[in-house]
N, C-alpha and C positions, 0 to 999 in steps of 0.2 A: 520242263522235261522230267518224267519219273525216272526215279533211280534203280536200276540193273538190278540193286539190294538191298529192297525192304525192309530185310531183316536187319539186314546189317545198318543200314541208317537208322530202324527207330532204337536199335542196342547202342547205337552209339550217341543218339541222343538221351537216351535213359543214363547212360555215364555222365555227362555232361551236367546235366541236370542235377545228377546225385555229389557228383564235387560242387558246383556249385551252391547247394545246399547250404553245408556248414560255412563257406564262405558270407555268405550272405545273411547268415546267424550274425557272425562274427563285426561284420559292419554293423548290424543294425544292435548291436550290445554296445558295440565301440560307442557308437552314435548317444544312446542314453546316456555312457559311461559321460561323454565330452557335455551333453546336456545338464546334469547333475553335475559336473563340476564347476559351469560358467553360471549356474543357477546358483550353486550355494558359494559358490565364493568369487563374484562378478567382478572383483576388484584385484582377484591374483593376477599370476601374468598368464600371458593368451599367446598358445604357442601358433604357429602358421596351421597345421595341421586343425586347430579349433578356430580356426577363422575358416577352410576351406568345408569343413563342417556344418559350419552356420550358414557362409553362401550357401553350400546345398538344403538347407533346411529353408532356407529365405526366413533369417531371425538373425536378429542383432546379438553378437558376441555379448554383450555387456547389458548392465540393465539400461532403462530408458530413462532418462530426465521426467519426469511428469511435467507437464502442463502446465501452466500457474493458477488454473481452474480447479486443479486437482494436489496442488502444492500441499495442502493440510489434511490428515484423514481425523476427524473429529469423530469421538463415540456417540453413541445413538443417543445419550442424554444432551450433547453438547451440542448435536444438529439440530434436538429440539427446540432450539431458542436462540440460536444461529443463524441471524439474517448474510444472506448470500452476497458476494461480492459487485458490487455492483448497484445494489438494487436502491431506492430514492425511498425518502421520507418524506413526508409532506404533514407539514402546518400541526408537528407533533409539539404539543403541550410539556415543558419540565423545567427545570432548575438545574442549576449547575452550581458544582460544589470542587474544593482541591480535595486533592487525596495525592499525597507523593508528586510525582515529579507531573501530573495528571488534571486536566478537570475533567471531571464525569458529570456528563448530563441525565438525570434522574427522571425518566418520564413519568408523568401520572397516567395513572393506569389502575384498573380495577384488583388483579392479581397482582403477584411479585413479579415486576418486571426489572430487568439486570440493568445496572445501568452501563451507556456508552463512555468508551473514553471519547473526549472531542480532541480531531487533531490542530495541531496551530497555522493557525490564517488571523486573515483582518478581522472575520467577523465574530473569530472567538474574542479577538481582544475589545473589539467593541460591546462584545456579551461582558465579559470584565469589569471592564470602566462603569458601566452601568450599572453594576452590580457595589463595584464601590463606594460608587455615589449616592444610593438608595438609601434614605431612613430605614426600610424594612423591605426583608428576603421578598424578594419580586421571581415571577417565572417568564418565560421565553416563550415564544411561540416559532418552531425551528423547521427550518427543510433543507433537505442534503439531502449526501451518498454516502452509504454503508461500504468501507472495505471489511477485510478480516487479514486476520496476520495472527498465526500460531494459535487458531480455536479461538481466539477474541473478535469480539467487533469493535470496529470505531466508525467512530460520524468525521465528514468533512462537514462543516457548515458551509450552507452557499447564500440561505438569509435567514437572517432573526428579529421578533420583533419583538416590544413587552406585552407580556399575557397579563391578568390581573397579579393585583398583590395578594401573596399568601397570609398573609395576617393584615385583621381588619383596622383600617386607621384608628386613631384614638378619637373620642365623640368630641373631646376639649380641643382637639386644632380643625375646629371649622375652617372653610376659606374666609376669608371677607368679601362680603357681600360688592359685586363690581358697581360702582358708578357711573351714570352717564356722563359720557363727555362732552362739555359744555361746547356751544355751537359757535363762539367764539375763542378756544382755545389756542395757545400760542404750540408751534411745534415741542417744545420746551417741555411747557403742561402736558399734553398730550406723552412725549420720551420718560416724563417721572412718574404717570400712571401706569405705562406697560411694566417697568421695572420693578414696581410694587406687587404686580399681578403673577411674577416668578412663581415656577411649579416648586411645590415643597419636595418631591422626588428628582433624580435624574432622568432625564429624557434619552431614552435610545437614539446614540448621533446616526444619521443615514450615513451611508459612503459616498466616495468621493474620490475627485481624483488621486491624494495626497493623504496615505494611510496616514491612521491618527501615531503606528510606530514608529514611521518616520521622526517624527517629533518628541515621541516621549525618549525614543533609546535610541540615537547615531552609532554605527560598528567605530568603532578605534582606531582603525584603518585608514578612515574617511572612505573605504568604498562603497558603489555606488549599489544600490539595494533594488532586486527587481520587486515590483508591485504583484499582488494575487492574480493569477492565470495567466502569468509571463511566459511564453513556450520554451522548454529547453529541449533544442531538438538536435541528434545525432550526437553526444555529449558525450569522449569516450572517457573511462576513469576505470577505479579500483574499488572496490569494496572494503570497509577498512570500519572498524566498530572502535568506538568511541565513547566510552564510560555506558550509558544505557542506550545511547542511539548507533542503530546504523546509518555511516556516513560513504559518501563519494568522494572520492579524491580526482580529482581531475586530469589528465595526461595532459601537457603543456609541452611546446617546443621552447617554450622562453624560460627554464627554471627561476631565474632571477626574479619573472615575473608571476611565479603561479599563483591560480587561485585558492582561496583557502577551498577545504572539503565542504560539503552542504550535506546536510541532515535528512535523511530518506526519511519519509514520514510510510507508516506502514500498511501494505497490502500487499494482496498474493504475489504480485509482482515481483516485490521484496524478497518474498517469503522464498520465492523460485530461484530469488539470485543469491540468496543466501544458503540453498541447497546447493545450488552448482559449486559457489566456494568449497563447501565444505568439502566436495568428493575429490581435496587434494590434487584442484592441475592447476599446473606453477606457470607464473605469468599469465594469467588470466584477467583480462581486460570488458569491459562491458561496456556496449553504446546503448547509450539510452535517450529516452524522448520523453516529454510528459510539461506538466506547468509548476512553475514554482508557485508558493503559498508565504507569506510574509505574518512575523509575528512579534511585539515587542525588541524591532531593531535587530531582527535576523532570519534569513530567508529558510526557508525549507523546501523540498520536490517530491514531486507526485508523481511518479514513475509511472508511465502510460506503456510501454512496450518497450524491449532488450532484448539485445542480442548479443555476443560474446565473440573474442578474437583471442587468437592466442598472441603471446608477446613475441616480437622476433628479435627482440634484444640490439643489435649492435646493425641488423640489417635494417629495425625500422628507422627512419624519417626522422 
């Protein structure tokens, strides 16, 4: 139905309009003001009024956790030669050497190439032992998986075998020449010939069921030690640093009986749960999943996926 008066209707929507105006300034000021101040200081406190702001803007009050894809922002020099989380090596030629609490595997390679740190499992320590036992520096022939944790990379080793020797034997320790073995020989004969034919180097041991750490280092404890790619899954615990490593503390209903903490070996993973600590929330618990990795008589974990609970103190279980 038209209105009787025109005039008077569109004057009175011309008023309407013109208070609304500055009204509408005023919100959309406000609105910046609460933007710029959850922007620049995402950590103060957040009153109701900036939470009903954000719902209307459809954006989160606070900043976001990053990703564990996106946990490290490395500079442009440091991505150039920054292999990506996740990604496989295969039948890479190097040496491995200590440095610090560390071995770093030194690839051959035409330019400067940086070497990896190797994290600890069975098959770094079996790189070890062979390397002990060598007369002369030997190299590896290695494949694995790259993580990264804080702009570095490291290798897990998954296998290794011996590459040639880097330095050329000596011309004076020929082998001796083998013998045939006579066609009536006793068992006997035959067991003191092989023993004489012993390799001058140590031999890369294969694996096995029954790591060789097992044997060389027992825990004090007497407990029971998981073996390389044990799954630890749904595992809740604490985050808790420990001289150079970060370490898990495990959430136990038995205190009497808990476990001791295990040693996170490093990747983004890590890296994301080491950001969450940081941003200061109390009672903060992490479940995690992933496989443990064993090394000279003590286990370590490979954090595959987390996710976090808050404590309820005297309500939980």
């Amino acid at each position: 139905m038209m209105s009787r008066h025109p005039i008077l209707a569109a004057s009175t929507l011309a008023t309407l309009l013109a208070s609304a105006g500055p009204a509408y300034a005023q919100d959309k000021s406000d609105r910046k003001d609460a933007v710029s101040r959850n922007d620049g200081n995402s950590a103060g406190q957040v009153t109701a009024e900036d939470v009903l702001r954000a719902l209307q803007r459809q954006r989160p009050v606070n900043a976001v956790i990053p990703p564990a894809s996106r946990a490290g922002k490395p500079d442009a020099a440091t991505l150039r030669t920054l292999r990506p989380e996740g990604s496989t090596i295969v039948e890479l030629a190097g040496s491995i050497s200590r440095e610090g609490d560390w071995w770093m595997f030194q690839q051959e390679c035409a330019g400067a190439c940086p070497p990896l740190k190797v994290l600890p499992n069975t098959q770094l320590e079996m790189m070890v032992r062979t390397m002990e036992g060598a007369g002369a520096p030997i190299s590896f022939i290695a494949s694995g998986e790259i993580t990264v944790f804080e702009n570095e990379n490291h290798l897990l080793v998954k296998y290794a075998a011996r590459g040639t020797p880097t330095v050329e034997p000596s011309p004076t320790r020929s082998p001796p020449p083998s013998e045939p073995v006579p066609t009536d020989a006793s068992a006997e004969d035959v067991l003191a010939m092989l023993q004489t034919q012993q390799p001058d180097q140590a031999v890369m041991p294969r694996p096995s069921g029954e790591s060789p750490a097992a044997s060389r280092r027992a825990p004090a404890d007497g407990r029971a030690l998981m073996l390389d790619g044990s799954p630890v899954v749904n595992r809740p615990g604490r985050l808790v640093r420990e001289g150079s490593w970060w370490t898990l503390a495990f959430e136990s209903n038995r205190p009497d009986a808990a476990e001791p903490p295990i040693r996170l070996l490093p990747n983004q993973v890590l890296e994301l749960m080491v950001r969450t600590s940081q941003r200061g929330s109390i009672g903060l618990v992490f479940i995690v999943s992933g496989e443990a990795t064993l090394h000279d008589g003590e286990n370590y974990l490979m954090t595959r996926s987390v996710t976090r609970r808050l404590d309820l103190g005297n309500l939980r279980k």
